[in-house]
N, C-alpha and C positions, 0 to 999 in steps of 0.2 A: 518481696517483703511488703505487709500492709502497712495501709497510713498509721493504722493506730500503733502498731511496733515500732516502725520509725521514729514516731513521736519519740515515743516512750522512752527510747533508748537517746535520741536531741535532748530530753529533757531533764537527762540524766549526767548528760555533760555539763560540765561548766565551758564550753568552749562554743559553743552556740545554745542562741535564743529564736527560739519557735512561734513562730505570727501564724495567726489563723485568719484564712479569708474571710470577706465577710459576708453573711450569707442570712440578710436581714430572717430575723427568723416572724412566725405570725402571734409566737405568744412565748413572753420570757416568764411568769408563772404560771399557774395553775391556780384556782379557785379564783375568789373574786376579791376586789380591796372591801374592806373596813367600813373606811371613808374613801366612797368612788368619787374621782375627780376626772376630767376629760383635759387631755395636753395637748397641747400642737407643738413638734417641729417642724423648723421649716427653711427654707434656705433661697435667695434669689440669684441668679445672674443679672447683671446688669452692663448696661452702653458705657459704665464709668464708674470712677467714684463720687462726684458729686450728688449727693442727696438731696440735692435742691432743684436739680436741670436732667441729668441722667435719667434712663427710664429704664423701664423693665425687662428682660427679653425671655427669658426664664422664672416660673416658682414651682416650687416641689416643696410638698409637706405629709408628713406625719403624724395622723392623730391614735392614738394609745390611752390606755384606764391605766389612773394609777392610785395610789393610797396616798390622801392626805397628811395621813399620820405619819407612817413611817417611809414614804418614797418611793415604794415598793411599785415596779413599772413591772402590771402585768400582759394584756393582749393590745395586739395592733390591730385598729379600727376602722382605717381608712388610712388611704396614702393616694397623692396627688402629684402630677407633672403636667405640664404645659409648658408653651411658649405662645410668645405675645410678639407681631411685625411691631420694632419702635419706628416705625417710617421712613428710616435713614439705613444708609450702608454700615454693618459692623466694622469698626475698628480692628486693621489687622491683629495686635498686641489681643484686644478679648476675644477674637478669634482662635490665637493661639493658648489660650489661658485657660479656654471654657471647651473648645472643641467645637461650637456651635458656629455655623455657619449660617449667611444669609438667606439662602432655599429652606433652610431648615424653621425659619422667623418668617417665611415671608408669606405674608396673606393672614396668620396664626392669630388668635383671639385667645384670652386666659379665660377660663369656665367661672365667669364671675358670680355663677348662681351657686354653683359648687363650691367653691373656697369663699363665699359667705355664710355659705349653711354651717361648715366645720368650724369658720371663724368664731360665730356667735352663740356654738355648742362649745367651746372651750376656756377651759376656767384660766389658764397658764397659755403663752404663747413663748415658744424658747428657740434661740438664736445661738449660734456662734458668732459675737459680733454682733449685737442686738440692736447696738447704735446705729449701726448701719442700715440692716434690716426693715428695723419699724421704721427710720423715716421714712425708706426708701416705699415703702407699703402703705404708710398713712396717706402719703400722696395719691395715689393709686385706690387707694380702698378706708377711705375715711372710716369703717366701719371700727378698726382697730383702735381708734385712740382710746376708746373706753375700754380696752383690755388689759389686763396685767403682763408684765413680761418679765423674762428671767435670761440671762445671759450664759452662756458655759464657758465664753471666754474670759469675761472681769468677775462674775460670780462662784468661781473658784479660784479657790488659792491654791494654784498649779505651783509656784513657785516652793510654799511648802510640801508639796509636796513628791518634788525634789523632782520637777517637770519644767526644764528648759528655757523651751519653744512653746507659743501660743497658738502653732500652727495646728489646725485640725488633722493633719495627716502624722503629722508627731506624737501629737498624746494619743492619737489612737494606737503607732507604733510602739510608745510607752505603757499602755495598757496590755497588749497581748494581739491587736489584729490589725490589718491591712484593709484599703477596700480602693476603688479607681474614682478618684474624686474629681472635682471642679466643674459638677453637673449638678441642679440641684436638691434631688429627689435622694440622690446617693449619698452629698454629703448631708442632708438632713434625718437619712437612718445610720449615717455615721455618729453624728452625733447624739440619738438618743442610744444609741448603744452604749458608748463612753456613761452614758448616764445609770446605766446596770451595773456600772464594773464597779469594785471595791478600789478603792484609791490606795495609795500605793505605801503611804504614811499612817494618812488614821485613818485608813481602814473602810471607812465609810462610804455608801454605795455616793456615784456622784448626785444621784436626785436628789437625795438625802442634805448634802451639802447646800444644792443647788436652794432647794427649798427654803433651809436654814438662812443661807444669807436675802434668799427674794422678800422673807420677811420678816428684815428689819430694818428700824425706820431710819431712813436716811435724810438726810440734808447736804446741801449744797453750797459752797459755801465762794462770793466775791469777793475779792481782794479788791478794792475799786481803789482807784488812784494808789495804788501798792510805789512806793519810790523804785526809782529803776535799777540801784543800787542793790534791792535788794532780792532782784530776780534768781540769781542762783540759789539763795537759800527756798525759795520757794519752788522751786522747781528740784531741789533734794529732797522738800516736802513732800514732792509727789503732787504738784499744782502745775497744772497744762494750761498755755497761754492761749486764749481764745480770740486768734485777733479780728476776727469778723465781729466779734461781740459788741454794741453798740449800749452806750451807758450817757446819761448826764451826771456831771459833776456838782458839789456843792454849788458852784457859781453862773450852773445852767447854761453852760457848755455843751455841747452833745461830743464826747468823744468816742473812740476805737478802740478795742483791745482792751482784757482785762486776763488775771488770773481766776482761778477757779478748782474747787477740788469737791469732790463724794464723799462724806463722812456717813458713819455710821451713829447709832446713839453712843455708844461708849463713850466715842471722842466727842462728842458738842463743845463740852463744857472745855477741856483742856486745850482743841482746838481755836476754838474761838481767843482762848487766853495767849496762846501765841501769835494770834495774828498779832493782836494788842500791843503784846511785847518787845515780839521782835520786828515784826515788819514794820508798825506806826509808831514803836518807839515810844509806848504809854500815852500818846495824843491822841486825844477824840476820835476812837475809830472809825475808820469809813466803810469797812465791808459789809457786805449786804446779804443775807442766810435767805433759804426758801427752802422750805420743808417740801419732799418731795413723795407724793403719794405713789401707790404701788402703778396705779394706772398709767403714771407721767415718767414712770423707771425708763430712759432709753428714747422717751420725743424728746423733738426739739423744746418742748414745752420744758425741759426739763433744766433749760439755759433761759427762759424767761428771766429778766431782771426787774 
């Protein structure tokens, strides 16, 4: 029996669901965009998770034409893999994580003439986990801070759309395909693949989405001196404690730790009214807003206070 009958007859069942390998293709339309725009995906391996100390060992990226207007991702333009020696012996645990090993890093240099040249040709730079990502990369190649970025992990609402897991290997299984990840060139054309697919809810191709939320304007919003009382409701808010965060107090104190959340426009105004309310209790509010442009989506600049 062929593959294509097999299918046919899987897909006719309700009793199994059918994944397709993944088998980056070179061109997801035909003609040309509209409004051409140039993307990069891209993905790193790294000695850890700290964004501050951690370095690099792996990047792998994807650059692709896509249509401004409607999302629409047509040809792949360029794709990039490297590794980088971080000076040190790998970490058994990212050893086991990444598949990469020490012989494999050692002596290695990342093609910094190359992955400047695609950096400074593209208009969008997109991430699963962007936060992570651009730090880890502004460090590394200052060139990016003046770029825009978009996320596929926080810049979809995977939850409505009745998606889980935020794990990259999940919603690609939730979309229709498989592929051998935790390298970073592969999950980088994983993810702009997820970016062609129609969403599973409404409908909508994920660029489409992707684009839709990258631009609109967001703020940022401190809860500075927030009572301690009232940490739960803030954190049902959907307000992450940042305790590294360094602030002075009205009384020129320099303290630790503050809350913090991402708003969009819609909420400013409503949000801002609840801190008011409930956290401070109608008193002189102390939290602190910082409008956050598209360039600074995802740096650390984006926690300046």
């Amino acid at each position: 029996m062929k593959d294509e009958e097999a299918l046919l007859q899987l897909q006719q069942s309700d009793n199994y669901r059918v994944l397709e390998r993944l088998n980056p293709p070179g061109r997801y339309l035909t003609g040309e965009p509209l409004t051409p725009r140039i993307g990069l995906v891209l993905d790193t391996e790294t000695t850890g998770l700290d964004t501050a100390k951690d370095k690099i060992i792996e990047l792998g990226f994807v650059a692709f034409a896509y249509d401004a207007g409607s999302g629409r991702i047509y040809n792949i333009l360029h794709h990039y893999d490297g590794f980088e020696d971080p000076g040190e012996p790998l970490d058994v645990v990212v050893k086991e994580l990444t598949g990469i090993s020490d012989e494999m890093v050692a002596g290695q240099h990342l093609d910094d003439e190359q992955i400047e040249l695609w950096l400074k040709k593209a208009d969008l730079i997109i991430a699963h986990n962007a936060g992570f990502d651009r730090q880890m990369l502004e460090r590394r190649m200052p060139i990016v801070v003046e770029k825009n970025w978009a996320c596929t992990l926080n810049d979809i609402d995977w939850q409505a759309e009745h998606i889980g897991s935020l794990k990259l290997d999940y919603i690609a299984y939730k979309l229709g395909y498989f592929f051998e990840g935790h390298r970073a060139v592969v999950d980088a054309q994983a993810t702009l693949h997820l970016l062609t697919k129609a969403l599973p809810v409404t409908a909508k191709a994920g660029m489409t989405r992707l684009l839709e939320k990258a631009r609109e304007k967001s703020r940022r919003l401190f809860a500075v001196g927030a009572p301690f009382e009232k940490k739960d409701e803030l954190k049902e808010r959907g307000y992450r404690w940042l305790a590294d965060l360094s602030f002075t107090d009205p009384y020129g104190k320099v303290k630790k730790g503050v809350w913090s959340k991402l708003i969009s426009e819609p909420e400013f105004e409503s949000e801002e009214q609840w801190l008011s309310s409930v956290v401070y209790s109608g008193k002189p509010a102390l939290f602190v807003k910082r409008d956050i442009l598209p360039c600074d989506r995802y740096s650390v600049r984006e926690f300046c206070l």
